[in-house]
Backbone bond lengths (Angstrom), bond angles and torsions (degrees), N, CA, C in turn:
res aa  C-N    CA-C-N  psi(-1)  N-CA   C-N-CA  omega(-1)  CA-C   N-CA-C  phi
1 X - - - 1.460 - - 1.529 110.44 -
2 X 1.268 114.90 172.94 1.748 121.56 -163.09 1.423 97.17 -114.70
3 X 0.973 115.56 132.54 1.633 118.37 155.16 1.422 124.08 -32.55
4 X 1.152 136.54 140.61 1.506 142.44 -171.49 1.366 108.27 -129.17
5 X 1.524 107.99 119.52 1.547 110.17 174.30 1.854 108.27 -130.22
6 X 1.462 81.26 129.50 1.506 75.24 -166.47 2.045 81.94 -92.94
7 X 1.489 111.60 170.14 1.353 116.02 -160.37 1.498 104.70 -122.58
8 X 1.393 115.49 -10.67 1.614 115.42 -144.23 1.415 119.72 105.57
9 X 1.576 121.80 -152.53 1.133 120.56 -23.56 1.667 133.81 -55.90
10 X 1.450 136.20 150.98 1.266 136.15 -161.68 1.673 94.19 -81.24
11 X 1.284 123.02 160.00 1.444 119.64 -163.85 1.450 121.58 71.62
12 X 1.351 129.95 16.07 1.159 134.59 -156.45 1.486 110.50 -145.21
13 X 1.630 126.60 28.60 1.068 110.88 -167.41 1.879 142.32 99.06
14 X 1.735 79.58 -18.31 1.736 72.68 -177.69 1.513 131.74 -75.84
15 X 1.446 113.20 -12.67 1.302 110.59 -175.98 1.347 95.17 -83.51
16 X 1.426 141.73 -5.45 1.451 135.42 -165.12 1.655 87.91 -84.14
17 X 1.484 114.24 -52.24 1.410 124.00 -158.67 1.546 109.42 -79.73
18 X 1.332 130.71 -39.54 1.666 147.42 130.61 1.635 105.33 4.81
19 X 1.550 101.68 -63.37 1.649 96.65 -152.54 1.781 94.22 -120.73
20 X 1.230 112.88 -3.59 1.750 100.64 176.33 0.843 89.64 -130.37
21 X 1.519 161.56 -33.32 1.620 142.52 179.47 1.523 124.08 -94.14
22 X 1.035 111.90 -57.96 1.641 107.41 -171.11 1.224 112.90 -65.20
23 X 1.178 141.41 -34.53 1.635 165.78 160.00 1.619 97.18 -30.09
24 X 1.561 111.66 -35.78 1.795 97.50 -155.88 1.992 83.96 -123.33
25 X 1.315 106.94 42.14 1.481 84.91 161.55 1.288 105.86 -125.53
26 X 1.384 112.25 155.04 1.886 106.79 -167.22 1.288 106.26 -95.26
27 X 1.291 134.18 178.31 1.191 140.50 173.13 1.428 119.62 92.26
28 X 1.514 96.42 -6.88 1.574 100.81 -170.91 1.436 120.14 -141.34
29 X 1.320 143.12 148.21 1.185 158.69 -118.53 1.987 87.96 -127.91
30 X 1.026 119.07 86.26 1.454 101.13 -178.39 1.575 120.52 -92.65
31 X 1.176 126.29 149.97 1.315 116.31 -137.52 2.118 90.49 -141.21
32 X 0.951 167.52 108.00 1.050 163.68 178.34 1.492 136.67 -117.92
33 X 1.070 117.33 152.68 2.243 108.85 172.37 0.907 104.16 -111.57
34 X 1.755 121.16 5.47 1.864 120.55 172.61 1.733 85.54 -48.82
35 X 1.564 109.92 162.94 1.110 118.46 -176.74 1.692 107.60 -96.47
36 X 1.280 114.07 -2.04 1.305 121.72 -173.24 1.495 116.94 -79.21
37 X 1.406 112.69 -39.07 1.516 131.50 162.21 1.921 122.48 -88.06
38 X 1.428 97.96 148.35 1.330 121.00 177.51 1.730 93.18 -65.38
39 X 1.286 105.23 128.51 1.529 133.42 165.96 1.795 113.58 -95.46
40 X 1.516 109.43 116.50 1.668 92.53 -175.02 1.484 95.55 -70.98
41 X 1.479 102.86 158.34 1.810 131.17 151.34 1.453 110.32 -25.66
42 X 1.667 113.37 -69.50 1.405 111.17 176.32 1.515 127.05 -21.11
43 X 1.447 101.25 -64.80 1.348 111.86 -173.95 1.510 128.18 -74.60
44 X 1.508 106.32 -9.76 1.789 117.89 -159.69 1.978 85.65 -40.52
45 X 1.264 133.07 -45.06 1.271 139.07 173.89 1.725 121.84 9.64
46 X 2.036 92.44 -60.72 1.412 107.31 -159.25 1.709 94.13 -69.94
47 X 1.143 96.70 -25.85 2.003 93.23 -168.87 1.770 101.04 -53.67
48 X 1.102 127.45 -3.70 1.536 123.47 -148.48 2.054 92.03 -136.96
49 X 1.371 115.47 -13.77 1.455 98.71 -166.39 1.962 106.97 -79.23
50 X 1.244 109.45 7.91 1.466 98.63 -176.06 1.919 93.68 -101.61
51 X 1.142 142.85 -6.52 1.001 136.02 -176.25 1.445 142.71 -52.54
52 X 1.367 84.41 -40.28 1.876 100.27 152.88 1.776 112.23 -57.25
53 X 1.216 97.43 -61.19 1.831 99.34 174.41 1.474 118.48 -45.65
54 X 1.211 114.36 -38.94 1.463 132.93 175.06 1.624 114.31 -50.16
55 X 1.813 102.62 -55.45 1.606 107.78 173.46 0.956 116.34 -69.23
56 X 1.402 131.26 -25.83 1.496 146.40 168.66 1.556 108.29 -36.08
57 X 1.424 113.61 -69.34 1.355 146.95 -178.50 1.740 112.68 -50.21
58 X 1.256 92.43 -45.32 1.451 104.91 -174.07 1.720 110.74 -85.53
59 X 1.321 112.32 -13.32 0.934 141.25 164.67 1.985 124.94 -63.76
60 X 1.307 88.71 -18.11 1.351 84.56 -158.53 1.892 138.39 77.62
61 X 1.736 98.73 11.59 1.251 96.35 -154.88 1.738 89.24 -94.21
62 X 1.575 117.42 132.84 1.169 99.38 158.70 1.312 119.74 -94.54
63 X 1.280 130.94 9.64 1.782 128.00 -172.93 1.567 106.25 -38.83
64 X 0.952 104.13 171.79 1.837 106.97 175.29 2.064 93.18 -114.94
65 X 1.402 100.21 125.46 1.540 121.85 -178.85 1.742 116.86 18.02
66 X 1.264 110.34 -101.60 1.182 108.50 -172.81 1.240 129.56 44.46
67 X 0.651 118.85 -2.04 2.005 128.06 164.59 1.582 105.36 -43.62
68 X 1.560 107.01 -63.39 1.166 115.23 164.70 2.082 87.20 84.13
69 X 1.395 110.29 154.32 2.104 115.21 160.88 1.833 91.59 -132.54
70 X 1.635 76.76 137.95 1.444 114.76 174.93 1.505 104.06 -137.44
71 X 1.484 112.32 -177.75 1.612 118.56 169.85 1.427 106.59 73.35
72 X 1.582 118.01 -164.82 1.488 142.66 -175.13 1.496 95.13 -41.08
73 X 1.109 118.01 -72.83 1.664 148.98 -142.06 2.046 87.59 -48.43
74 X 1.551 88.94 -55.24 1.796 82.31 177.42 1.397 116.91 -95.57
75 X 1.504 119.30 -19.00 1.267 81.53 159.45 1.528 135.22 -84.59
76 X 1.274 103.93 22.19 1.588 100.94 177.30 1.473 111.55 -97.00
77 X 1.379 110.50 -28.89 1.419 135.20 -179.82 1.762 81.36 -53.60
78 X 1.690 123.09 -78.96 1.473 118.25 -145.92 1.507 97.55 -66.33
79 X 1.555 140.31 -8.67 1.059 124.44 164.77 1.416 126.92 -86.24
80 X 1.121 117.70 -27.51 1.490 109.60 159.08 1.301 128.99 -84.16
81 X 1.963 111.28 -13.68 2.045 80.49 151.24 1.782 113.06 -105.10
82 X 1.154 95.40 10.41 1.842 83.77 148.68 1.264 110.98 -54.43
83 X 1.579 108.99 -66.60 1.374 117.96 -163.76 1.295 112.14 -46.92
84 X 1.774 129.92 -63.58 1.123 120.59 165.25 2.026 124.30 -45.67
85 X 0.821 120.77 -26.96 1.517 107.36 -157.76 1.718 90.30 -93.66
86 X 1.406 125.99 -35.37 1.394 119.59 148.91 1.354 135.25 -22.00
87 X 0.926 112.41 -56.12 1.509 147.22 149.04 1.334 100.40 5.90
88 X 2.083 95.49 -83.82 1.624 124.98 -135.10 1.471 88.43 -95.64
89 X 1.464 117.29 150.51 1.404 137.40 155.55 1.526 106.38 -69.14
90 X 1.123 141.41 -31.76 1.245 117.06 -151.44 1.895 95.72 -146.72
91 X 1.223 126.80 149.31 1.455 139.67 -171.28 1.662 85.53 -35.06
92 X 1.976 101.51 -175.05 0.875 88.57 -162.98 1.933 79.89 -149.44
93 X 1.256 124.67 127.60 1.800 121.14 158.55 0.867 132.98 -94.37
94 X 1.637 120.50 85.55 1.045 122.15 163.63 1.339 134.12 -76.37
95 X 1.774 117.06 139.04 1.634 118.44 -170.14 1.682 87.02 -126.43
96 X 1.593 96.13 158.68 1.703 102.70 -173.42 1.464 93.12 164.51
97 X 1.539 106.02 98.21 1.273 109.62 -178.03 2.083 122.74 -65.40
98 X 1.096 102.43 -17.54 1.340 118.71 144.80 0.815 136.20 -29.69
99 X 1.552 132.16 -39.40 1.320 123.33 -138.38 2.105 83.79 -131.58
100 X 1.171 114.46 30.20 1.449 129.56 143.11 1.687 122.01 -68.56
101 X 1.302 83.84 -59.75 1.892 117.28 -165.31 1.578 103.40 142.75
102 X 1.472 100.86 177.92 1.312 122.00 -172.40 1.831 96.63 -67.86
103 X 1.960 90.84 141.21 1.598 87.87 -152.28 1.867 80.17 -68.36
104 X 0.905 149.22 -64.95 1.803 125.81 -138.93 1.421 112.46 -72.55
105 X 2.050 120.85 -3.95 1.004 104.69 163.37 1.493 105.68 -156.12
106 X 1.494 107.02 75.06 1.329 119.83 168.89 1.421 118.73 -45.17
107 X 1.307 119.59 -36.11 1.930 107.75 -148.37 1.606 78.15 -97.05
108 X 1.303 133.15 -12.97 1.532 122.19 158.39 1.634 123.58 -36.96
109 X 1.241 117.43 -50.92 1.202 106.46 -163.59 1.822 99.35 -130.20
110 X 1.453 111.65 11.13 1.761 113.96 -167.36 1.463 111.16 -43.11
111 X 1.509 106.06 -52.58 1.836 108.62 -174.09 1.141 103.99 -67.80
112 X 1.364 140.50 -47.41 1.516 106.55 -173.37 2.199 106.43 -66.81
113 X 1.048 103.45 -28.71 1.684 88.28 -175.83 1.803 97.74 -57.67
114 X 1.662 111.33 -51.29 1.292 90.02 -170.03 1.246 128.65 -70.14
115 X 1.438 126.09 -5.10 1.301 128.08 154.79 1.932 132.38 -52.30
116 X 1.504 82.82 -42.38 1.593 117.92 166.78 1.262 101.35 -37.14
117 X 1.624 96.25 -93.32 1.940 119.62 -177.68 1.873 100.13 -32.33
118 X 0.949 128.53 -42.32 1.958 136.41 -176.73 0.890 95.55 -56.36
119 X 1.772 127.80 -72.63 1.534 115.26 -156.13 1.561 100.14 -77.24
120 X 1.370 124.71 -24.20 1.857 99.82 -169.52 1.484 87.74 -101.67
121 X 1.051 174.30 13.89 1.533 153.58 168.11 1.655 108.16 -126.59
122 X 1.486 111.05 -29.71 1.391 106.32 176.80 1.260 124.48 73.38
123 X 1.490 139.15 177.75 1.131 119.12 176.20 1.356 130.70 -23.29
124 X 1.285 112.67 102.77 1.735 117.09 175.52 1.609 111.95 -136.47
125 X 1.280 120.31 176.61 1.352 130.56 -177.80 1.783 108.49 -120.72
126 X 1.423 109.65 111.85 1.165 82.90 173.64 1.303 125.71 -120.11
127 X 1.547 122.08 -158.70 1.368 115.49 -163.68 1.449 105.65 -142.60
128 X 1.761 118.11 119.14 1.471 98.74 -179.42 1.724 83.64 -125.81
129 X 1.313 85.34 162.59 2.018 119.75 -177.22 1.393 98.61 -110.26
130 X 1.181 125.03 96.40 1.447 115.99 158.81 1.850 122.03 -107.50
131 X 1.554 116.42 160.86 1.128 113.53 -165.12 1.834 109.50 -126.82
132 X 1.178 134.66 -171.40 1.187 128.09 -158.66 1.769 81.70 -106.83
133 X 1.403 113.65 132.61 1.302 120.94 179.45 1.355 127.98 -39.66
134 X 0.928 101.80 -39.55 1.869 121.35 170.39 1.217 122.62 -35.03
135 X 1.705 88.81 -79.90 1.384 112.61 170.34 1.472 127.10 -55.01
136 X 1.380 100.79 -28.83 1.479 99.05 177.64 1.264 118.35 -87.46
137 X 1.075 102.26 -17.43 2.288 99.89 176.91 1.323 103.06 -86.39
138 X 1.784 141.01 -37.89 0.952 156.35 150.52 1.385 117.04 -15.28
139 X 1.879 104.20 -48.88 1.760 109.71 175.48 1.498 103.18 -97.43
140 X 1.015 125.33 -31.78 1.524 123.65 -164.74 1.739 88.80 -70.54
141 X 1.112 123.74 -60.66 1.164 123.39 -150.41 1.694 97.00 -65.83
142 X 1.300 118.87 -36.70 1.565 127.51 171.96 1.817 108.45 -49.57
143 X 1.150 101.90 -44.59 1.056 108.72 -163.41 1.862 114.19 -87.40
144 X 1.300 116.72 -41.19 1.584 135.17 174.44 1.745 98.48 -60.31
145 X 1.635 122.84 -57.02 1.187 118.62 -164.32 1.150 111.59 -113.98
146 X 1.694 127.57 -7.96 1.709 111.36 175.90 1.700 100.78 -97.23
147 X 1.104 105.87 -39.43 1.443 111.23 -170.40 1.557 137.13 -101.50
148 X 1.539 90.71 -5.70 1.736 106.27 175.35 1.337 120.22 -121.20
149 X 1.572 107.05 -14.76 1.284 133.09 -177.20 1.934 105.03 47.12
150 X 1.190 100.44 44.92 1.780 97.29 -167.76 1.485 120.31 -72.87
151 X 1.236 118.81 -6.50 1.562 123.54 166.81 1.417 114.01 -97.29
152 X 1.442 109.15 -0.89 1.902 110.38 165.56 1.606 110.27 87.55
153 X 1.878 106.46 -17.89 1.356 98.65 -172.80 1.887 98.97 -137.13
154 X 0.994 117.69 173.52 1.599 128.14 148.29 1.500 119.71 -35.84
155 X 1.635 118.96 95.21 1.711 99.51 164.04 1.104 113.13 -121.65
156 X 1.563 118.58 141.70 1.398 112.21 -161.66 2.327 96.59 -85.40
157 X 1.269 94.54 -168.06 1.473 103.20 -168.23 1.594 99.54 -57.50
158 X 1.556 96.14 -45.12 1.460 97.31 -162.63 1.334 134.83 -67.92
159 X 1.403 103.96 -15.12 1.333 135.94 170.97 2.010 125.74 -71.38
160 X 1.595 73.34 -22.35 1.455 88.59 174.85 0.920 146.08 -61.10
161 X 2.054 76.48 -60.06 1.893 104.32 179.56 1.453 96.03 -161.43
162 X 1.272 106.70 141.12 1.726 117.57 -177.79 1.588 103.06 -118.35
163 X 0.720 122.62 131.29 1.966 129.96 148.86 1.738 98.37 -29.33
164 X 1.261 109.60 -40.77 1.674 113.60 -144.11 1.833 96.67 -100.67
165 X 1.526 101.00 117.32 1.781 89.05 -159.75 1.190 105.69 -91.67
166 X 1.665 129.17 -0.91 1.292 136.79 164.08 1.738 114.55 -61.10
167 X 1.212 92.12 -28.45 1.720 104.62 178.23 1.627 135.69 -67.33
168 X 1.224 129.61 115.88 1.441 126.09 -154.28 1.395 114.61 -82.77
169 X 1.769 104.38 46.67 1.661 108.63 160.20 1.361 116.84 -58.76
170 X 1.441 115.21 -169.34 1.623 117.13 176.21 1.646 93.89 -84.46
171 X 1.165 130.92 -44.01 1.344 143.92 -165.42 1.477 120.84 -118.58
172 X 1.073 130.12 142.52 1.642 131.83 -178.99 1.618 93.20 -153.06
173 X 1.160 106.84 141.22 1.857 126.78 156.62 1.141 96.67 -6.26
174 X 1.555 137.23 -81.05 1.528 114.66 -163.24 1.229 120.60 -65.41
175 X 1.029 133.95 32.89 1.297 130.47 -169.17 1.497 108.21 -127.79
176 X 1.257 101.87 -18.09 1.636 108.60 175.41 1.696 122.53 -139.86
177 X 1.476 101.14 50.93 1.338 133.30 169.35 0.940 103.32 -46.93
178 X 1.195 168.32 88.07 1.470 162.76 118.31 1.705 107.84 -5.96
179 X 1.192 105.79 -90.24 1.245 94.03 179.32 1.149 137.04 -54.32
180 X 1.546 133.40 -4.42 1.245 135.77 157.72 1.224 120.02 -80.55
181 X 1.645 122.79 -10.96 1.038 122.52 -176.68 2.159 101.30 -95.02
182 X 1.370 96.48 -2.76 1.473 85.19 171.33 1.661 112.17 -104.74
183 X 1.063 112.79 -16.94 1.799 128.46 171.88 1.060 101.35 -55.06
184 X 1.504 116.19 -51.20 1.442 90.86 -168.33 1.772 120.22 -121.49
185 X 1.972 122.93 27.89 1.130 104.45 101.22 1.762 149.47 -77.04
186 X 0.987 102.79 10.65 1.797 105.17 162.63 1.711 94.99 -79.50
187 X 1.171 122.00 -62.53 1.711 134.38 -174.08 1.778 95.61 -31.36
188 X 1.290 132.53 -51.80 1.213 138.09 -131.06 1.965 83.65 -127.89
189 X 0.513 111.20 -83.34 1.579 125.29 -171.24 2.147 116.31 -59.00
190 X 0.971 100.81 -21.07 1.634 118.73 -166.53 1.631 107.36 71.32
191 X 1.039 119.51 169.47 1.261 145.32 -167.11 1.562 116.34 -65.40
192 X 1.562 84.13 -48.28 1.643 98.65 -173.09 1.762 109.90 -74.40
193 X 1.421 114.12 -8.27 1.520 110.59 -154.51 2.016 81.59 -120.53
194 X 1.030 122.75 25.30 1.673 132.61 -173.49 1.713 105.44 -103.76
195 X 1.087 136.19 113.51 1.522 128.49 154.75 1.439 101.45 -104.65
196 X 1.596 138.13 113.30 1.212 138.77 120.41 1.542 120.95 -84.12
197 X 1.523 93.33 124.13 1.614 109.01 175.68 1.330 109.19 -143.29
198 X 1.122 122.65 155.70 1.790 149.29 -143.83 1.658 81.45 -110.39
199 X 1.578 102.53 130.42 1.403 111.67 168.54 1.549 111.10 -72.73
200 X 1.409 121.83 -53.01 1.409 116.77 139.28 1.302 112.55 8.12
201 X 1.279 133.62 -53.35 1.880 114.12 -161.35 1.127 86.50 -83.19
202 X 1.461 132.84 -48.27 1.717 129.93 -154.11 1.380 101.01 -51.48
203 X 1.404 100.34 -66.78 2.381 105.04 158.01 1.503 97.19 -8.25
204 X 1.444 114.40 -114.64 1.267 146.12 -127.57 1.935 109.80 -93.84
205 X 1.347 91.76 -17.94 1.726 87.85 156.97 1.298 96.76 -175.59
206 X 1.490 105.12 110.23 1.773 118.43 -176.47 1.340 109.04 -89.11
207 X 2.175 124.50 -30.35 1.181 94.29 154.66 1.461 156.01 -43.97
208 X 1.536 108.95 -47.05 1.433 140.47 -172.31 2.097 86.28 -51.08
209 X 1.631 96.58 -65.35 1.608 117.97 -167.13 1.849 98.36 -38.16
210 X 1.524 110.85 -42.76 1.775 105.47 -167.25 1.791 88.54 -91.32
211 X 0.760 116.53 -7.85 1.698 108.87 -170.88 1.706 85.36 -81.45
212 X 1.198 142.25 -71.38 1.193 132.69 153.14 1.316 144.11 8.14
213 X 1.488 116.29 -76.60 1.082 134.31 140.89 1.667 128.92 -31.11
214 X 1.531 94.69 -47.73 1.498 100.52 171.94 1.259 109.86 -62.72
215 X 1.334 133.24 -48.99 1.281 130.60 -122.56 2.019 88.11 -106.77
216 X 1.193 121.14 -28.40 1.032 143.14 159.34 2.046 112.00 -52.08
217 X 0.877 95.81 -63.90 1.970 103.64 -177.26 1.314 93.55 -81.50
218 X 1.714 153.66 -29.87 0.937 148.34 113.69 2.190 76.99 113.11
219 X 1.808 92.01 58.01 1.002 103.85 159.07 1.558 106.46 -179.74
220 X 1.009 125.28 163.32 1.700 154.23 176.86 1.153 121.87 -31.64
221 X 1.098 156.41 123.35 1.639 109.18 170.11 2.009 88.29 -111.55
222 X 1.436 117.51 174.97 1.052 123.99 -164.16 1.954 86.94 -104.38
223 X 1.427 122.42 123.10 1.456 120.53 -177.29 1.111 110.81 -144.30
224 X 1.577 111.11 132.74 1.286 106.96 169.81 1.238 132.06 -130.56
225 X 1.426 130.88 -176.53 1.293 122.25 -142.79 1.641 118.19 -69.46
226 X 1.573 105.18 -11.66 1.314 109.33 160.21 1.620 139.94 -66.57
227 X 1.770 86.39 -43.15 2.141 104.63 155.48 1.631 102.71 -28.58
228 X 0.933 131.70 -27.99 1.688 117.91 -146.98 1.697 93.51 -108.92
229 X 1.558 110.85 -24.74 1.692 99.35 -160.30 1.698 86.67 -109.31
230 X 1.145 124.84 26.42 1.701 115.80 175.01 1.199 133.10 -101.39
231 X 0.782 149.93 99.60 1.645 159.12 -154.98 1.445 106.04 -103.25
232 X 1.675 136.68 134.07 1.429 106.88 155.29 1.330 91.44 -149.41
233 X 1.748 126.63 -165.58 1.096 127.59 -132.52 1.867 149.16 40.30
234 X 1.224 89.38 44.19 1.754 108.91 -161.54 1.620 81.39 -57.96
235 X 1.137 119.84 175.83 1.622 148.62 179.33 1.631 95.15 -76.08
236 X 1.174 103.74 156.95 1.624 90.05 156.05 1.806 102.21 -96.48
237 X 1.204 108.46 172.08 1.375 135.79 161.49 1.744 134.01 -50.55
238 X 1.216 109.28 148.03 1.764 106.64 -171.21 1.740 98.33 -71.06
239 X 1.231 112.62 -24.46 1.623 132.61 -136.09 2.238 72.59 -101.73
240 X 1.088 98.24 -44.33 1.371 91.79 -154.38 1.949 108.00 -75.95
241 X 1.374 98.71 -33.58 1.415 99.72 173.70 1.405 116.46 -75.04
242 X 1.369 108.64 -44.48 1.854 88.43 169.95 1.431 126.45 -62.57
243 X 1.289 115.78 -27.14 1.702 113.77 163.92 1.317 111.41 -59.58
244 X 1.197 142.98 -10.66 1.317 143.95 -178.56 1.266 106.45 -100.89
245 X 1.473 111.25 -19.53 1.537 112.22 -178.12 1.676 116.67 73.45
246 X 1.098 105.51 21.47 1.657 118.71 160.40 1.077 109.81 -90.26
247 X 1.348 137.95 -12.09 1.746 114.57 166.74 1.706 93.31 -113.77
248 X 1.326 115.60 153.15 1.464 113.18 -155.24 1.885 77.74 -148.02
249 X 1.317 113.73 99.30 1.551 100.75 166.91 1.340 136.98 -46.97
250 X 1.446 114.35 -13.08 1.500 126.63 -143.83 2.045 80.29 -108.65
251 X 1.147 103.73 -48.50 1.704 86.85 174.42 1.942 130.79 -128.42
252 X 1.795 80.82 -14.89 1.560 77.65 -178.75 1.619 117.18 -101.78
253 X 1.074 130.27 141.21 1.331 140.43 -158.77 1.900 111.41 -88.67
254 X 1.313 129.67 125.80 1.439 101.08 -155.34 1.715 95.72 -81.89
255 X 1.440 125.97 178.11 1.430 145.16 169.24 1.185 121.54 -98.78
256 X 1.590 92.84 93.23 1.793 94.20 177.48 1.940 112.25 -106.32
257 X 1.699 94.69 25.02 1.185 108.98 -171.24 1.669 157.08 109.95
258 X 1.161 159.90 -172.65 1.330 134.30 -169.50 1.400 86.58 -103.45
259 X 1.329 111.89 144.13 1.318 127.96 179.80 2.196 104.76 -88.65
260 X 1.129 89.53 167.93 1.957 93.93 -170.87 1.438 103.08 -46.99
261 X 0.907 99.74 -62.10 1.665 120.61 -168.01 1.467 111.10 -29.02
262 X 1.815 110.06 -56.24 1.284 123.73 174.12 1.218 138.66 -81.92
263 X 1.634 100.06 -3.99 1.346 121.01 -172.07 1.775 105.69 -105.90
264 X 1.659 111.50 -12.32 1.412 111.37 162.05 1.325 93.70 -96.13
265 X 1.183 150.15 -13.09 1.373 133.50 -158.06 1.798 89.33 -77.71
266 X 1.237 111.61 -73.25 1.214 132.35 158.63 1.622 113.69 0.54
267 X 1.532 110.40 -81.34 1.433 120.93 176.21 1.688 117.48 -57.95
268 X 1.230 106.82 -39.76 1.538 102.60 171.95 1.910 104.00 -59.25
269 X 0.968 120.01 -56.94 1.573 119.70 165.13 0.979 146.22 -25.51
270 X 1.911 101.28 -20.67 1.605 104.63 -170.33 0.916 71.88 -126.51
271 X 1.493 164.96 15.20 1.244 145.07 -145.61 1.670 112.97 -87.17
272 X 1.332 107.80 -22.15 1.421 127.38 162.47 0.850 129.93 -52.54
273 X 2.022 112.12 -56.16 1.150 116.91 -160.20 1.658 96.16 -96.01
274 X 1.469 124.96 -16.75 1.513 102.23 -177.77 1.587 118.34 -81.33
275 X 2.064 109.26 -11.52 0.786 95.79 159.06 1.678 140.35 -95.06
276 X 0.875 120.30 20.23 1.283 143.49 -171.72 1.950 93.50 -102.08
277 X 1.606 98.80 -53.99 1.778 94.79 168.63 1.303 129.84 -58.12
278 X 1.470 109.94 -31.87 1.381 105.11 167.37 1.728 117.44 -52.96
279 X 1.373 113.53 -33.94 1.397 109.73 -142.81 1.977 88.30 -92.17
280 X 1.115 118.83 -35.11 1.353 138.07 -174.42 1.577 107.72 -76.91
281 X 1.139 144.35 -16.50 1.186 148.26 -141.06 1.968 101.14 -153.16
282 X 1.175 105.52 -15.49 1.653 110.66 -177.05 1.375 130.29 51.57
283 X 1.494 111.72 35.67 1.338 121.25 -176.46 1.439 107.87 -113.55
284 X 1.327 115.15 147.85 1.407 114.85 178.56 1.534 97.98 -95.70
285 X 1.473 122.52 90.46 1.382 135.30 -170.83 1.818 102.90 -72.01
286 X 1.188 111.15 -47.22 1.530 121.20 179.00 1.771 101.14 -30.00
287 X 1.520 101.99 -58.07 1.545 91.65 -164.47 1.682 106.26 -75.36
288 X 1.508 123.07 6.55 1.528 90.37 -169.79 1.961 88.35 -130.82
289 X 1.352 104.82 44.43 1.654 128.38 145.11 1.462 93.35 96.45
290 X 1.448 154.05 -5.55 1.151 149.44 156.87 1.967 114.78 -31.19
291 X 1.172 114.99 126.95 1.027 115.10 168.69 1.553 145.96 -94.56
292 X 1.342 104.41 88.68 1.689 114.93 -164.06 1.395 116.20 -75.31
């Protein structure tokens, strides 16, 4: 069997699948950056491969990736997960929502990671979670600036992410290509060794979603009757962000969400790429509210 890396996207499920799915399938060595599980030594690596992208960012650069790792840096990387996968008797699943790209602008830098993931793991299968654009800047952005405070200051929506890709948000449309980010693991990985699936199904029918998965890892997973009643990633709280002092009455406005206006602006925007995802990814996206 092939190694399995699931990639992300973050906002999509993975801590549900982290700590109640991948954990209970056999055959495989599961390996994670959920914070709940032991991470081997070998790998501490991946925590550090978006960092170049990072100076990029901080940089002001909008190029899309291409940086590309060469030199020491990887070959030390392919010797320590030699070393680990030597190790293990049996494949190995790794999840690490990371190892997409940087969550607000993955399809920025995706091909060089998936080039990355090729030379150190090698034949593998992987697995991406994608979500309806909306929804996903809607939580990310909830989550990056109400609840993690990860830019250190207040950013409003607009600052975030613009429709307008000339515009010096943190994020613009090319940056969260979906479907380019599955082209080119098919490009790198082949077709057959590709899972894109809509977080959407996990929602609205989580059997079908693990029947998937199964039929894909082209094994079992061991589940029990609790797998089915678990939910996680709740929002945080109104109560909880002002104790943190992220909502500040005097200037910051609280988030009760993207209003219509921005949330069609949005969908007209991707309207390309989700339909192009439908056709690449084999989901009938239309029925589970995607806009083609």
């Amino acid at each position: 069997m092939k190694n399995v890396i699931h990639v992300g996207l973050g906002k999509c499920g993975s801590t549900f699948l982290q700590r109640h799915f991948f954990p209970n399938i056999p055959g495989y060595e599961f390996v994670s950056t959920y914070s709940g599980t032991e991470f081997p030594k070998e790998l501490n690596f991946i925590y550090e491969i978006n960092k170049d992208f990072d100076s990029l960012d901080k940089n002001n650069n909008r190029a899309l990736g291409r940086i590309g790792f060469k030199g020491s840096k990887l070959d030390n990387w392919k010797k320590l997960v030699d070393s680990y996968l030597n190790k293990k008797n049996s494949p190995i699943l790794l999840s690490s929502e990371g190892l997409c790209g940087i969550s607000y602008s993955p399809s920025r830098n995706n091909y060089d990671l998936g080039l990355l993931l090729k030379v150190l793991f090698g034949k593998s299968k992987i697995i991406f979670v994608y979500r309806k654009h909306a929804d996903y800047l809607e939580s990310l952005y909830r989550q990056l600036v109400f609840k993690e405070q990860r830019f250190g200051r207040y950013l409003d929506f607009s600052d975030f992410f613009s429709v307008e890709p000339t515009l010096e948000a943190l994020s613009t449309p090319r940056d969260l290509d979906w479907s380019r980010c599955v082209r080119n693991y098919q490009d790198i990985f082949g077709k057959e060794n590709v899972l894109a699936i809509p977080y959407e199904l996990m929602k609205t029918d989580l059997p079908r979603f693990v029947k998937e998965l199964e039929e894909f890892i082209s094994t079992t997973p061991r589940l029990n009757d609790e797998f089915w009643k678990t939910h996680e990633n709740k929002s945080p709280s109104k109560a909880f962000l002002r104790e943190k002092g992220i909502l500040r009455r005097s200037r910051v406005r609280e988030f009760s969400g993207l209003n219509l206006e921005t949330r069609n602006a949005i969908d007209e925007q991707f309207r390309a790429d989700c339909r192009e995802l439908a056709v690449i990814s084999g989901f009938d996206l239309a029925s589970l509210g995607y806009v083609l």
